[in-house]
VEXVO-862222 format. One record per residue (C-alpha): residue number from 1; x, y, z. Coordinates in nm, 4 decimals. Layout:
# VEXVO-862222
+-----+----------+----------+----------+
:   i :       xx :       yy :       zz :
+-----+----------+----------+----------+
: NUM :        X :        Y :        Z :
...
+-----+----------+----------+----------+
# end
This chain:
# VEXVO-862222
+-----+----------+----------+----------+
:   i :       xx :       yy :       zz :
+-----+----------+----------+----------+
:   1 :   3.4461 :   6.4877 :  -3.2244 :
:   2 :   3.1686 :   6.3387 :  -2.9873 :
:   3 :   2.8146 :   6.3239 :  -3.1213 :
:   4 :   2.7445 :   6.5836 :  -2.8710 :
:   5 :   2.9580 :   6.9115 :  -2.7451 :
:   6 :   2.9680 :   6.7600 :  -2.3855 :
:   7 :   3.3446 :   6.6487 :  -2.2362 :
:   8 :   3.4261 :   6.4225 :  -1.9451 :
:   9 :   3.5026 :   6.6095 :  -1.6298 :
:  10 :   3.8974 :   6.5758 :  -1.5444 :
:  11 :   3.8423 :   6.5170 :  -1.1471 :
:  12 :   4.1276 :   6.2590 :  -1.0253 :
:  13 :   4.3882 :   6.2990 :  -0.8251 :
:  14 :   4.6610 :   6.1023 :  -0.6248 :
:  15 :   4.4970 :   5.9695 :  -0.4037 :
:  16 :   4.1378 :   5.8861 :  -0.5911 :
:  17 :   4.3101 :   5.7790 :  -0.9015 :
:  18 :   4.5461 :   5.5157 :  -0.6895 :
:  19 :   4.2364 :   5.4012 :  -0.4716 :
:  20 :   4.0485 :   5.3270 :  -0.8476 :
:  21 :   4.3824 :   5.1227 :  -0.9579 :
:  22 :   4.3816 :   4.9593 :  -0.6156 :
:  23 :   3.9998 :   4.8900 :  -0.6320 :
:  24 :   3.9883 :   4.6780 :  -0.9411 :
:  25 :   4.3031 :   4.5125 :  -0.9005 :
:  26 :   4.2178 :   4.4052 :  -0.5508 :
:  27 :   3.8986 :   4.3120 :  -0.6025 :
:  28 :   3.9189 :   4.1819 :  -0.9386 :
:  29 :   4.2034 :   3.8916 :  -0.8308 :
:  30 :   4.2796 :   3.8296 :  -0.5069 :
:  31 :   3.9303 :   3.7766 :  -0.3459 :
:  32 :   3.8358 :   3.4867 :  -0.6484 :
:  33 :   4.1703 :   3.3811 :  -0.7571 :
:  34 :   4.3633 :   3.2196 :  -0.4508 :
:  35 :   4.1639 :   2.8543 :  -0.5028 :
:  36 :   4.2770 :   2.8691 :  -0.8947 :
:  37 :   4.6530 :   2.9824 :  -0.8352 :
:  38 :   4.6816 :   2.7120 :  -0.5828 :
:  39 :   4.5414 :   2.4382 :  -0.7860 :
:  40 :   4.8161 :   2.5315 :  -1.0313 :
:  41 :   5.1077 :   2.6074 :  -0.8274 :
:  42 :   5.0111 :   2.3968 :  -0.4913 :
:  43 :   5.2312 :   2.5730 :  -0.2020 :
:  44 :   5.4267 :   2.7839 :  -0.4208 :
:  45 :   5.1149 :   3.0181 :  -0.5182 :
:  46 :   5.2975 :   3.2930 :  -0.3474 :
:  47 :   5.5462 :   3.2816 :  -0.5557 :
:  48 :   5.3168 :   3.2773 :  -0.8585 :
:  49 :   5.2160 :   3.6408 :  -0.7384 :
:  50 :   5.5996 :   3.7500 :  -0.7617 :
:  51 :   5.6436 :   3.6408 :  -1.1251 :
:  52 :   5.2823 :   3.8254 :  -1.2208 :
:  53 :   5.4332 :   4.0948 :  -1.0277 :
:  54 :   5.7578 :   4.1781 :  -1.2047 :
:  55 :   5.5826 :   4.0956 :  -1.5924 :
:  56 :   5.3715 :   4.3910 :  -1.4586 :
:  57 :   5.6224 :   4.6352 :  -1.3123 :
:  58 :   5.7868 :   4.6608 :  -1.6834 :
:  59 :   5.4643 :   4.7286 :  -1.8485 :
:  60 :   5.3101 :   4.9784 :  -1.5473 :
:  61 :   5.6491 :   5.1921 :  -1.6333 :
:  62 :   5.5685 :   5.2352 :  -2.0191 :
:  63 :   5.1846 :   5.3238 :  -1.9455 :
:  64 :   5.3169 :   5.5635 :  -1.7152 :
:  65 :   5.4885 :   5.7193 :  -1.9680 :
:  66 :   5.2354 :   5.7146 :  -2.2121 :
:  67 :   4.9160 :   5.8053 :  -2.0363 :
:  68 :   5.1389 :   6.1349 :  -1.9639 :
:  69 :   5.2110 :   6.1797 :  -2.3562 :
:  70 :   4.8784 :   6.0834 :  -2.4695 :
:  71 :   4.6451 :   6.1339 :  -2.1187 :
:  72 :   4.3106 :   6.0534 :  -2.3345 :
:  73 :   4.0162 :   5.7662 :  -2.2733 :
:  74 :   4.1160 :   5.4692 :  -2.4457 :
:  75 :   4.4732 :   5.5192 :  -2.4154 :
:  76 :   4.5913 :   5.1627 :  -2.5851 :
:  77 :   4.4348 :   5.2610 :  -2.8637 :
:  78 :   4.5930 :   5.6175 :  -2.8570 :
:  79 :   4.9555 :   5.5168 :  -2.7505 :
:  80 :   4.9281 :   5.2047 :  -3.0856 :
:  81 :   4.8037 :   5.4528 :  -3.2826 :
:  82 :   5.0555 :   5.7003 :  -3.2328 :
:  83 :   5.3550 :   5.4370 :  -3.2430 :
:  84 :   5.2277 :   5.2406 :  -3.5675 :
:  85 :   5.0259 :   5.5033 :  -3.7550 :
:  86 :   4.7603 :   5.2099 :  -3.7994 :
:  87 :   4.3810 :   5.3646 :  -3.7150 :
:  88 :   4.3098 :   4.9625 :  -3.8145 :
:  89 :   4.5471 :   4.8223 :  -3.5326 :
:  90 :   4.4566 :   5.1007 :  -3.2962 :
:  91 :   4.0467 :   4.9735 :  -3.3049 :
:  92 :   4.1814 :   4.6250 :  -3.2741 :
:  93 :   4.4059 :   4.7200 :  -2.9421 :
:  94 :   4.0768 :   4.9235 :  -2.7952 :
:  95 :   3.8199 :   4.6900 :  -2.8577 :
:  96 :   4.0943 :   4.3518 :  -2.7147 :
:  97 :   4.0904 :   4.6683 :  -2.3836 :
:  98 :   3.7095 :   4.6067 :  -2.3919 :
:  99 :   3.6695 :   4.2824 :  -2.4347 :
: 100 :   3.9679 :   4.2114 :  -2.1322 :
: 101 :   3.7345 :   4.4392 :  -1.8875 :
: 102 :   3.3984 :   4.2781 :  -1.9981 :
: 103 :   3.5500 :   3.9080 :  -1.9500 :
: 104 :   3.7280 :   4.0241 :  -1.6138 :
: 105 :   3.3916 :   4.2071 :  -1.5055 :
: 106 :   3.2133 :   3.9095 :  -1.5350 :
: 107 :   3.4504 :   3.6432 :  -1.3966 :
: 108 :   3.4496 :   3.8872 :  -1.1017 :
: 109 :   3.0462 :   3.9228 :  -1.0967 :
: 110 :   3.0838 :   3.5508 :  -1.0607 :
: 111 :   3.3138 :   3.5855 :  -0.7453 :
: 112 :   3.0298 :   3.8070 :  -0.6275 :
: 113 :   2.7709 :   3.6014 :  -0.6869 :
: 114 :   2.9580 :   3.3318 :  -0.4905 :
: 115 :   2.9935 :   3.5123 :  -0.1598 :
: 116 :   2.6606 :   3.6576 :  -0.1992 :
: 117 :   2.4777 :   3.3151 :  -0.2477 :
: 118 :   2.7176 :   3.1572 :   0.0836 :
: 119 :   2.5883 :   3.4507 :   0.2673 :
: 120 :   2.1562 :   3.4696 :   0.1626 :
: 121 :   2.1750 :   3.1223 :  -0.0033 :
: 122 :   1.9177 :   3.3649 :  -0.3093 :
: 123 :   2.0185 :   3.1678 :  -0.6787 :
: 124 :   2.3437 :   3.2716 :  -0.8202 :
: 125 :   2.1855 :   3.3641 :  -1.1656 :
: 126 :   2.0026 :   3.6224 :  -0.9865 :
: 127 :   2.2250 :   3.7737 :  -0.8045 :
: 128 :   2.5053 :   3.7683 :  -1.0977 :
: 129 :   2.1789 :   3.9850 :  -1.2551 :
: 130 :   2.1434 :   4.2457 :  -0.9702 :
: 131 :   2.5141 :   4.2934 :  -0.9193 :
: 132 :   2.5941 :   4.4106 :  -1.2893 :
: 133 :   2.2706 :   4.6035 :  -1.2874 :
: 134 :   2.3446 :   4.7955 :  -0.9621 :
: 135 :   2.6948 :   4.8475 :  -1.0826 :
: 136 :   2.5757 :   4.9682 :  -1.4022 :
: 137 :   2.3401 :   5.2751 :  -1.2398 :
: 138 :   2.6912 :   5.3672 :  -0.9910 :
: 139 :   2.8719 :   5.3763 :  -1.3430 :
: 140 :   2.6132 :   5.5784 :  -1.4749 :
: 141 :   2.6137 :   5.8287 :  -1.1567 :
: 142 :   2.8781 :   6.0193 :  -1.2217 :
: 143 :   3.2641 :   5.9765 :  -1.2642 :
: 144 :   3.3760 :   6.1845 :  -0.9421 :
: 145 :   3.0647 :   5.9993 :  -0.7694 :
: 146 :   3.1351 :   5.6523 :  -0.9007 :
: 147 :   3.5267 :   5.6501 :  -0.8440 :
: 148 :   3.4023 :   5.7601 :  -0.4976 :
: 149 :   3.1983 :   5.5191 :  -0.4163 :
: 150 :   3.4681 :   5.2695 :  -0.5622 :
: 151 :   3.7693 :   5.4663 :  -0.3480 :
: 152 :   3.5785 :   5.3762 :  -0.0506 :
: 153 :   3.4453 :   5.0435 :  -0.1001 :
: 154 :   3.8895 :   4.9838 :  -0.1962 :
: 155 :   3.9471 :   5.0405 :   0.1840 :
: 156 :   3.7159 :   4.8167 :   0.2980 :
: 157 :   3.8549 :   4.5640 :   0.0999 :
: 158 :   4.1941 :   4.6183 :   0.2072 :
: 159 :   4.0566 :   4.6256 :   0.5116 :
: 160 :   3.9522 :   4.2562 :   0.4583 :
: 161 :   4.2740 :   4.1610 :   0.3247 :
: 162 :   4.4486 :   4.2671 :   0.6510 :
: 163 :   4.1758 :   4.0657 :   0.8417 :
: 164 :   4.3047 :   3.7444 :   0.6406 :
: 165 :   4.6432 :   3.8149 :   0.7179 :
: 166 :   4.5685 :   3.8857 :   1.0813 :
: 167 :   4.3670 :   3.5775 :   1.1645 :
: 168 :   4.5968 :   3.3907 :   0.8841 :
: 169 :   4.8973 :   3.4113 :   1.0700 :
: 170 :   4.7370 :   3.4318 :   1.4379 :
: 171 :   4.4343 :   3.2588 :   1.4924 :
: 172 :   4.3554 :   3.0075 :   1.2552 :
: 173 :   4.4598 :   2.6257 :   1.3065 :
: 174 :   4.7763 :   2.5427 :   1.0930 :
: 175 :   4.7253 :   2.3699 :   0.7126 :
: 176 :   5.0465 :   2.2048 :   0.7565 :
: 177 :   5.1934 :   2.4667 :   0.5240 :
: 178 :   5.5164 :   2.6892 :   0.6289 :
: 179 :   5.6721 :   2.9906 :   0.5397 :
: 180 :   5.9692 :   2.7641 :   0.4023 :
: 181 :   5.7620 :   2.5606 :   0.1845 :
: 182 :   5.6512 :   2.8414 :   0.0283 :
: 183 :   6.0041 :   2.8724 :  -0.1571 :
: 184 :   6.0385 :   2.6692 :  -0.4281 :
: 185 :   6.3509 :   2.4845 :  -0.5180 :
: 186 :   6.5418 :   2.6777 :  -0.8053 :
: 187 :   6.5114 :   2.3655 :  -1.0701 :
: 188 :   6.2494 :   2.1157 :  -1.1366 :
: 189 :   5.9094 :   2.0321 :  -1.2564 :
: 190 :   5.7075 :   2.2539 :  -1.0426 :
: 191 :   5.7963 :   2.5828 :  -1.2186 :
: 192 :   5.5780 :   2.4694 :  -1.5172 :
: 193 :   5.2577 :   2.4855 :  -1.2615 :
: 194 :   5.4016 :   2.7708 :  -1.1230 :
: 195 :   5.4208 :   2.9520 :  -1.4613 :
: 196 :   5.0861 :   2.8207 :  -1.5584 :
: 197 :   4.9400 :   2.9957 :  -1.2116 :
: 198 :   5.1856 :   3.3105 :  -1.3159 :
: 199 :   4.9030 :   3.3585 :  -1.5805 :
: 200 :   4.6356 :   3.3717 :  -1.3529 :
: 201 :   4.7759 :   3.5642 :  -1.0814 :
: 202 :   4.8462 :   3.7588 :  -1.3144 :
: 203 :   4.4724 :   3.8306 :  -1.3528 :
: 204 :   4.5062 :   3.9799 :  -0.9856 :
: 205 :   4.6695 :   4.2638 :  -1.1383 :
: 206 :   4.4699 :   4.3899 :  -1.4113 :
: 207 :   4.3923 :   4.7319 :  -1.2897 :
: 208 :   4.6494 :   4.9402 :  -1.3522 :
: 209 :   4.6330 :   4.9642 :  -1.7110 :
: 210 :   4.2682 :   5.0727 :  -1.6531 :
: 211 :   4.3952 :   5.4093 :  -1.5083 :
: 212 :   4.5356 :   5.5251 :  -1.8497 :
: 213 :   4.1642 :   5.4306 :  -1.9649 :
: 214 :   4.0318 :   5.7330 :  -1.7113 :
: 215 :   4.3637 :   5.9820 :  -1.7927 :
: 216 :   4.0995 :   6.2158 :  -1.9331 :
: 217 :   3.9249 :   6.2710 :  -1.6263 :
: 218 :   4.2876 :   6.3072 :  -1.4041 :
: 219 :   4.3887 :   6.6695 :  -1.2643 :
: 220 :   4.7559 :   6.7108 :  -1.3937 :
: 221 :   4.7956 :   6.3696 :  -1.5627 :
: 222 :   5.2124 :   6.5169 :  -1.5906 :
: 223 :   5.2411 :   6.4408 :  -1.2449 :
: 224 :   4.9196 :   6.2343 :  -1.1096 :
: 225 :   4.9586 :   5.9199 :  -1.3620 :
: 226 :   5.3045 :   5.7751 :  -1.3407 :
: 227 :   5.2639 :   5.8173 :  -0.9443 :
: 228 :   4.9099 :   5.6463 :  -0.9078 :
: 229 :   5.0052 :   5.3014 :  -1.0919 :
: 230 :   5.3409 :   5.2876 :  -0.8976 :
: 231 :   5.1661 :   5.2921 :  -0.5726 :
: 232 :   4.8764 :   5.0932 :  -0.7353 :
: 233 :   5.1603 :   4.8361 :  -0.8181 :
: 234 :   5.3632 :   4.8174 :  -0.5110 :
: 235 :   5.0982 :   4.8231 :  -0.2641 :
: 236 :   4.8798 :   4.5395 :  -0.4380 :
: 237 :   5.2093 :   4.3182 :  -0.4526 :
: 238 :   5.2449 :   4.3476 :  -0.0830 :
: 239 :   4.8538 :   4.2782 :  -0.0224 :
: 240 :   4.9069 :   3.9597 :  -0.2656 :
: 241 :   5.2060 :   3.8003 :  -0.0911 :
: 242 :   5.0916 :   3.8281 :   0.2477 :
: 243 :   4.7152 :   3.7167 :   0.1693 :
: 244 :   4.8114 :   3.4303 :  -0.0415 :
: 245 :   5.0730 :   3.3354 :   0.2434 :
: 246 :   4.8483 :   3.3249 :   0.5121 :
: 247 :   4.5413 :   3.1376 :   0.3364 :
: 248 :   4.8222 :   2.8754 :   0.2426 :
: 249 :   4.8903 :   2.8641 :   0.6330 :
: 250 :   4.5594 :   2.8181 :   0.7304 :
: 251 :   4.3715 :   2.6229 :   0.4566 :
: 252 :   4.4245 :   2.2583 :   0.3386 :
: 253 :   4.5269 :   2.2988 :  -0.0426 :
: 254 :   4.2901 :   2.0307 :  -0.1563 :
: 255 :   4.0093 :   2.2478 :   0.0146 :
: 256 :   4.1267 :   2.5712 :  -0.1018 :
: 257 :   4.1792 :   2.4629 :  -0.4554 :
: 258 :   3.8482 :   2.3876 :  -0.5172 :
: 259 :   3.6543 :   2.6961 :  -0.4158 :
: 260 :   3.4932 :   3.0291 :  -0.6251 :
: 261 :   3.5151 :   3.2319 :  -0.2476 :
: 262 :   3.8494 :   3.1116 :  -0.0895 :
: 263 :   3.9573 :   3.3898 :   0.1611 :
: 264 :   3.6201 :   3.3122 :   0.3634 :
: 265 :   3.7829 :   2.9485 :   0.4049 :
: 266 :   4.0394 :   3.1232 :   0.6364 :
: 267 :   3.7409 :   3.2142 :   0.8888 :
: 268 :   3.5593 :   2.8260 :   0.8741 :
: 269 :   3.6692 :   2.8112 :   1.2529 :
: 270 :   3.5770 :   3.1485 :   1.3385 :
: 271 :   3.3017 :   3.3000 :   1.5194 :
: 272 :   3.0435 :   3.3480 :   1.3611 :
: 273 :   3.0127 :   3.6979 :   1.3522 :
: 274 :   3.3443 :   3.7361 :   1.1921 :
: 275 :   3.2287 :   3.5067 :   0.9000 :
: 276 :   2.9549 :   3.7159 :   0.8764 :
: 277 :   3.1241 :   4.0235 :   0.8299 :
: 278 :   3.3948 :   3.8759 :   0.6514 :
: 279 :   3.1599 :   3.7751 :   0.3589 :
: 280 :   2.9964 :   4.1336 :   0.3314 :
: 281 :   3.3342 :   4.2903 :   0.2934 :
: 282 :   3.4345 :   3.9942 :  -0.0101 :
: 283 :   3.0994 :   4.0861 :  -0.1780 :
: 284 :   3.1812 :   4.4677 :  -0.1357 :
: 285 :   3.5446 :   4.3944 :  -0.2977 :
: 286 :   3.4524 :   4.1891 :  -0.5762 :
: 287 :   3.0976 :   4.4306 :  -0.6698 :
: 288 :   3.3817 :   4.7136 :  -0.6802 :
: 289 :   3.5965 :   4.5042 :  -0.9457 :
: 290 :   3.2632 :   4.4683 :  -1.1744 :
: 291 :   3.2124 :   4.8433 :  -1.1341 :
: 292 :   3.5521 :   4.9583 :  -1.1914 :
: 293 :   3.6195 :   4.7430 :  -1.4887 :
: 294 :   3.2769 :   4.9019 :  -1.6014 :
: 295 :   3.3483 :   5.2010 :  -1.5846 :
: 296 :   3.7011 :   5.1394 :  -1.7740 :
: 297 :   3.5187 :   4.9630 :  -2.0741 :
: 298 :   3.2621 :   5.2245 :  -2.1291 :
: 299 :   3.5802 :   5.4879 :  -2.1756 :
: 300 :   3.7300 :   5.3090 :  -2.4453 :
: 301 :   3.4271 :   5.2803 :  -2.5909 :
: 302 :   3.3837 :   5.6289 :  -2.5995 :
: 303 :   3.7218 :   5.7230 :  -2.7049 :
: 304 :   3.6977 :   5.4997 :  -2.9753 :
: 305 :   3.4008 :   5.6335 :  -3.1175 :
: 306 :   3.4629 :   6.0014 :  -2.9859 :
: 307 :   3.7884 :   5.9616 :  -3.2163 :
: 308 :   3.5648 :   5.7922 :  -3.4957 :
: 309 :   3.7038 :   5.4369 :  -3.5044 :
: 310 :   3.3454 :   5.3469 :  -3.3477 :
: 311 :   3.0037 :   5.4238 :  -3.4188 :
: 312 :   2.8751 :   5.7766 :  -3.2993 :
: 313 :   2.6129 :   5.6636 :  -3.0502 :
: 314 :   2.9086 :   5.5143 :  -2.8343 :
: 315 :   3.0540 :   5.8920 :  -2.7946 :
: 316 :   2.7300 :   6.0414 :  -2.6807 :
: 317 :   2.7551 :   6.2036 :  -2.3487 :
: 318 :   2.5386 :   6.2880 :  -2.0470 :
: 319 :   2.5173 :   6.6618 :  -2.0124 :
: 320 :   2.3601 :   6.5863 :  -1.6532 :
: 321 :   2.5832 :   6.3090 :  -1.5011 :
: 322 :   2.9340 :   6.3889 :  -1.7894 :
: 323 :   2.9383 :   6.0196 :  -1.8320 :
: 324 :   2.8881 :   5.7773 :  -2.1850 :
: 325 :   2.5471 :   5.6680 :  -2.1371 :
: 326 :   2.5130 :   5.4362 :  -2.4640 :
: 327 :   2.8397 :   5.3002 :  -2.3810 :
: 328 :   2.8221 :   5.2386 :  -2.0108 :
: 329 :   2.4836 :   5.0525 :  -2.0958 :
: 330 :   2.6027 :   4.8073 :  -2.3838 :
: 331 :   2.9370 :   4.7106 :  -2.1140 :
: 332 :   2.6835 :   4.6061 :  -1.8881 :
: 333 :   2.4546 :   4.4174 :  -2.1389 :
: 334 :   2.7613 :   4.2188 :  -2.2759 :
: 335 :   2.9138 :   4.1659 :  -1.8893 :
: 336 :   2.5726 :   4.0094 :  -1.7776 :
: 337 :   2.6060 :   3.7936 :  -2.1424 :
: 338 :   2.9185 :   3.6495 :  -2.0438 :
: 339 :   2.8771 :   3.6648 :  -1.6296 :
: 340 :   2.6115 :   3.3280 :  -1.7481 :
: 341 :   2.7850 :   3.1770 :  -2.0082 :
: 342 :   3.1105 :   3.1095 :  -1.9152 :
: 343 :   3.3277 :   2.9807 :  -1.5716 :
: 344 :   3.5088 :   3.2215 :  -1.3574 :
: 345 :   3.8304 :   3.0047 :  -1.4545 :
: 346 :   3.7960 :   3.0394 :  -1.8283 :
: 347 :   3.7490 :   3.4159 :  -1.7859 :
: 348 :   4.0451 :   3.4520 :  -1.5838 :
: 349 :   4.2641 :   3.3184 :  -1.8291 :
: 350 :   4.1307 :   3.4575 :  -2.1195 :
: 351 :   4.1546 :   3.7891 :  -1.9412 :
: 352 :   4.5107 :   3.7243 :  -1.8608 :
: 353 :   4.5711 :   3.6513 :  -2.2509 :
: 354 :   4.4360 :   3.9515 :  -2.4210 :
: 355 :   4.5765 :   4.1951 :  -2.1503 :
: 356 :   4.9092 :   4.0471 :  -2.2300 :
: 357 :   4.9127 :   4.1109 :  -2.5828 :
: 358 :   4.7956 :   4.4565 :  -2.5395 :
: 359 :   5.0689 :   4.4786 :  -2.3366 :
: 360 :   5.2897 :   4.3489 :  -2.5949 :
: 361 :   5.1478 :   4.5914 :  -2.8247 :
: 362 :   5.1579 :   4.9104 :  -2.6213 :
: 363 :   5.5325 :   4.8628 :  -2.5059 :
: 364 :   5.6585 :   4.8095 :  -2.8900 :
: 365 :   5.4100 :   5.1316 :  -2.9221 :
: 366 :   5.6586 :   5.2970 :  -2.6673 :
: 367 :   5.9767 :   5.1958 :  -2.8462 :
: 368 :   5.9003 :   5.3147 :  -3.1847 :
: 369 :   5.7496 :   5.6577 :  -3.0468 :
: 370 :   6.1299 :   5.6506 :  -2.8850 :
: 371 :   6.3059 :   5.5382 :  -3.1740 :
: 372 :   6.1499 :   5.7939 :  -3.3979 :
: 373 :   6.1979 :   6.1032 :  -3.1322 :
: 374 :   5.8244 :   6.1976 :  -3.1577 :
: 375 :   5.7826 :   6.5708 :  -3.0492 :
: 376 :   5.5587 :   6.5450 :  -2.7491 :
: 377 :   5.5144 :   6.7959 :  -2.4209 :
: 378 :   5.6700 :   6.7721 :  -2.1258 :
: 379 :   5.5877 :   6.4411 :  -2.0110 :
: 380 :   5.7159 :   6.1302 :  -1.7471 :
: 381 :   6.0342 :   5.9437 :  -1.9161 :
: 382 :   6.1687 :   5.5798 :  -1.8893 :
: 383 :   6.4599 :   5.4079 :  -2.0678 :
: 384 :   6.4525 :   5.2492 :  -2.3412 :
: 385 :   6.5226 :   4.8965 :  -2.1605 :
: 386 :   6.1961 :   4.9244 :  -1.9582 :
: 387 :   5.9279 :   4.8926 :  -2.2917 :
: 388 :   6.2151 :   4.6124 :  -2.4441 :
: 389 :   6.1844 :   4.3881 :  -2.1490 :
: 390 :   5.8055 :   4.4797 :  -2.1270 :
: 391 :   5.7750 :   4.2935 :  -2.4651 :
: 392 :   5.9877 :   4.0087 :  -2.3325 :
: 393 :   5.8068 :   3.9272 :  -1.9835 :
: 394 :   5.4718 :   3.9732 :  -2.1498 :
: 395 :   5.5585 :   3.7290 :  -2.4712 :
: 396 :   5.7112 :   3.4754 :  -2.1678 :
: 397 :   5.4097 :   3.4906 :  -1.9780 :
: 398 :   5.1805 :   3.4754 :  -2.2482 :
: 399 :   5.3915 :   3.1477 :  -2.4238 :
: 400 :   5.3908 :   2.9674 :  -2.0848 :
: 401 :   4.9819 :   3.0187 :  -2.0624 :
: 402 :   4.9517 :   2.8500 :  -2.4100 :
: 403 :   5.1837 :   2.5755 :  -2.3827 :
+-----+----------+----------+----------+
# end
């Protein structure tokens, strides 16, 4: 039980839970990450997004599953727990959870920072500070006010992505990149760089697992869950393609390789209005990845220590706002820690690693739930196949980031 008799307050539905999945995946990847992908995987970054894309889609279908079997806060934990009967392995999976949305928060704060300093030219230290503090006091709001405030801040991002693709494709002068040398030949050298940028694009899509971290605070998880991270999924793969595709088009890969804010690169010949507003929308998308990353960590925490694998303090909740106070403030300590210590890069990756073997974890979770015909309610079903090539992608993945 929670060191107080207060709950968190199940308001998500469709549409607000798939806007919070949306939010942090967006923002969390696609607005930093272009520059590092390409670096890796030169023209063929797109393609990089595709192979992220499908490891994902294998995975997505077993949370969805889950988070209807077990729709608590820190859901890894619950859905290892339940499959191993280890309490031991189940703190283990909840705290790698935290530790992936603390080290993506703060390679996204970073991203922040970045479009924040090319826009007031204010020291990136400080404004790293003020972003994870701001965030902190949304997180702290409320959940049906925070997720809010994150649902709308998601369209304005996508509405930024759409503004890359438009002047992208229409307006910008050419890199020298096509559309056909975005298609890489089916042998030779240059699938090892694009596997290597596989593992970072596959950054872009840490978010969906998140919304199993909130399935507490979802209306009808039965029904709400497995349809939130499908859309989450299929509508971020279509925003990744076509944004990565049209930056390729219009920047020079040596200049877009080497920059922490690379969709403003796509505007360096516009007017400048358009950069102008172009920059507040990137620092609106990547401020909404450091919130909704917060606000993911600070669950686990709680369901950790609401469940008693933590200490108590972690579980206590606001009676005023319904949120984890002690835990929403010690995510936002430990973000700012790493936000200064470490490069956006090295985040990214490391990110990318522990999210893949939770991923490993939960989907061998899955199969031994199946295996041993666990009696559970009525809940969302996949085959068997889905968690078994869940295990494989994510071990493929994760070998060809540590080679």
């Amino acid at each position: 039980m929670a060191s107080n008799e207060y709950k968190l307050r199940r308001a998500l539905n469709v549409p607000l839970l798939t806007l919070y999945g949306l939010g942090v995946t967006v923002g969390a990847g696609i607005y930093v990450l272009v520059g590092a992908t390409a670096a890796e995987a030169g023209a063929f970054a797109p393609v990089a997004f595709v192979v992220a894309a499908i490891v994902v889609a294998f995975t997505a279908f077993s949370y969805a599953e889950l988070s209807t079997r077990y729709p608590v806060s820190a859901g890894e934990a619950a859905y290892v727990e339940a499959g191993f009967s280890s309490a031991l392995l189940a703190t283990v999976v909840g705290l790698a959870v935290v530790l992936s949305g603390l080290v993506s928060a703060a390679a996204v704060s970073l991203g922040a920072a970045s479009y924040l300093h090319g826009l007031t030219g204010a020291p990136t230290v400080a404004l790293t500070v003020a972003v994870v503090a701001l965030m902190a006091v949304i997180a702290l709001w409320g959940i049906t006010q925070s997720v809010t405030v994150a649902a709308i801040i998601t369209v304005v991002e996508v509405s930024g992505l759409l503004m890359v693709m438009l002047w992208g494709f229409g307006f910008s002068e050419p890199s020298g990149v096509t559309l056909t040398d975005i298609l890489p030949p089916l042998t030779g050298p240059h699938w090892a760089g694009i596997g290597a940028a596989s593992l970072l694009a596959f950054f872009a899509f840490v978010g969906f697992e998140d919304m199993a971290n909130v399935a507490e605070e979802v209306k009808d998880p039965l029904h709400t869950m497995p349809r939130a991270i499908l859309w989450t999924l299929v509508l971020a793969t279509v925003l990744y393609i076509g944004t990565t595709t049209a930056v390729l088009m219009a920047v020079p890969l040596e200049t877009l390789s080497s920059s922490a804010a690379p969709l403003l690169l796509v505007f360096s010949a516009a007017p400048a209005p358009l950069q102008q507003g172009f920059s507040l929308i990137a620092i609106v998308a990547t401020v909404n990845g450091v919130l909704i990353q917060m606000i993911m960590a600070s669950r686990v925490l709680y369901g950790l220590a609401d469940r008693g694998h933590l200490p108590k303090p972690l579980a206590y909740v606001s009676p005023k706002t319904q949120t984890p106070v002690v835990a929403t403030l010690v995510v936002g300590a430990t973000i700012l820690l790493l936000a200064l210590t470490f490069p956006i890069d090295a985040l990214a990756e490391r990110t990318s690693q522990i999210v893949l073997f939770v991923f490993v974890l939960v989907n061998l979770a899955l199969i031994r739930i199946k295996l041993a015909a666990a009696p559970a309610d009525r809940h969302f079903r996949v085959p068997m196949i889905v968690p078994m090539l869940g295990v494989a992608t994510s071990l493929l993945l994760l070998a060809t980031g540590l080679l």
